[in-house]
C-alpha positions in Angstrom: 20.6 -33.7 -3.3 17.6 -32.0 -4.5 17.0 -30.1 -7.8 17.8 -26.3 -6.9 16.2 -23.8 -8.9 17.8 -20.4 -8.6 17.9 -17.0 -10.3 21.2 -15.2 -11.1 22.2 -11.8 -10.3 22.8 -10.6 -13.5 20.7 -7.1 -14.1 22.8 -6.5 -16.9 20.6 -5.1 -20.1 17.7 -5.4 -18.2 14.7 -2.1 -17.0 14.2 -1.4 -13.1 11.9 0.8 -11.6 12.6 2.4 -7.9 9.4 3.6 -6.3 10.4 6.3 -2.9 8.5 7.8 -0.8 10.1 11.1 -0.1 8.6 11.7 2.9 11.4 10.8 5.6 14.2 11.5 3.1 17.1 11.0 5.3 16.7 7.6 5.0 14.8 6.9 1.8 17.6 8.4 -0.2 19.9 5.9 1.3 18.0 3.3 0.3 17.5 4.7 -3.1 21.5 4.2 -2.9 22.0 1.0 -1.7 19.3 0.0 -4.6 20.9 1.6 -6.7 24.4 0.4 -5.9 23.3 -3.4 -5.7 21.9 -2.8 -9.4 25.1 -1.5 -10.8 26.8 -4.3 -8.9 24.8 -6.6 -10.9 25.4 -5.7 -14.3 22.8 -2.8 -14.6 23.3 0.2 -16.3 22.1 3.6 -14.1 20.4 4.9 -17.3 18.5 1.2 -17.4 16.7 2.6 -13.8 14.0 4.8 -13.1 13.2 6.8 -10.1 10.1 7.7 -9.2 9.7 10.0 -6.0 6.2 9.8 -4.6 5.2 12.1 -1.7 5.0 9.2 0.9 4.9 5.4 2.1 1.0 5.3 1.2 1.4 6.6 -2.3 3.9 3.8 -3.2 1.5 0.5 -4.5 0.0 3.0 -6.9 2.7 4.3 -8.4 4.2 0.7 -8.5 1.2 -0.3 -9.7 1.3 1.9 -13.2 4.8 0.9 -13.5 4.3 -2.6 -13.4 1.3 -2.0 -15.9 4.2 -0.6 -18.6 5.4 -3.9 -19.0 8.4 -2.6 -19.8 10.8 -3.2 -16.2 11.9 -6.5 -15.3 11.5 -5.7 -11.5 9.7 -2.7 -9.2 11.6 -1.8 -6.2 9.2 -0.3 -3.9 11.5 1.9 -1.0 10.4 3.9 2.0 10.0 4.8 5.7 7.7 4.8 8.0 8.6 5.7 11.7 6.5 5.3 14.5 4.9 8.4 16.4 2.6 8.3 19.6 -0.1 6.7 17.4 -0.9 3.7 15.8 -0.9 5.5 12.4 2.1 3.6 11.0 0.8 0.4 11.9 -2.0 1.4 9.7 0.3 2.6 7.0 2.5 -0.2 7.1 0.0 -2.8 6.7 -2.0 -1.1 3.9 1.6 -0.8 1.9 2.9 -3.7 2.9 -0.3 -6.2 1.5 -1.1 -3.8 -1.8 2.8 -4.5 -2.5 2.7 -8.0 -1.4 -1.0 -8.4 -4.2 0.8 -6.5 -6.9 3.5 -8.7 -7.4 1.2 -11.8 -7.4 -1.2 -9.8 -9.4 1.0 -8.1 -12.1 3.6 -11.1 -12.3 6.1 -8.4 -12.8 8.6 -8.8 -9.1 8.0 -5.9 -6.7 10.0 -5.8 -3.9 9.3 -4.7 -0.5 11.8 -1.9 0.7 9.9 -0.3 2.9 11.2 0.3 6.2 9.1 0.1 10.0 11.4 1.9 12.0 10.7 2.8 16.0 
């Protein structure tokens, strides 16, 4: 059997941030929610969270980014929606968020997690 390193789910007396894009806010304040619900589930406390609303998916890594540059949250949840129209602009969107999410985390060593959504 090997060795088996694993984390807990225990949030409790720990700082999150939740990054949304409120652009498609029919769905991003679900996810804000479910985040939020999962949290509290956990252990954290709702006055341990911060929400910060930014107009859209594309403004997400930099607000994540200043976050994460605190130091003071334990985790970044990054949350939002992008739906596809008759162009490719959401393929464009989704890759710019999706790898400045993906480099932030690895840069920052603070965990930012991907919650954006690529919906048809």
């Amino acid at each position: 059997m090997p060795h088996t390193i694993e984390g807990k789910l225990r949030a409790d007396g720990k700082k999150f941030a939740l990054v949304a894009g409120r652009f498609n806010d029919f769905i991003t304040d679900r996810l804000v929610g479910g985040a939020m619900d999962a949290l509290v589930r956990c252990g954290a406390s709702e006055t341990d969270v911060d929400l910060v609303k930014v107009p859209g998916a594309f403004e997400i890594p930099l607000a994540a980014k200043k976050l994460a540059e605190k130091g003071r949250y334990q985790a970044i949840i990054c949350l939002g929606a992008v739906i596809r129209g008759e162009t490719s602009h959401d393929q464009h969107i989704n890759r710019a968020v999706s790898t400045a999410v993906a480099e932030l985390g690895a840069a920052s060593g603070v965990p930012v997690i991907f919650g954006v959504l690529t919906c048809n």
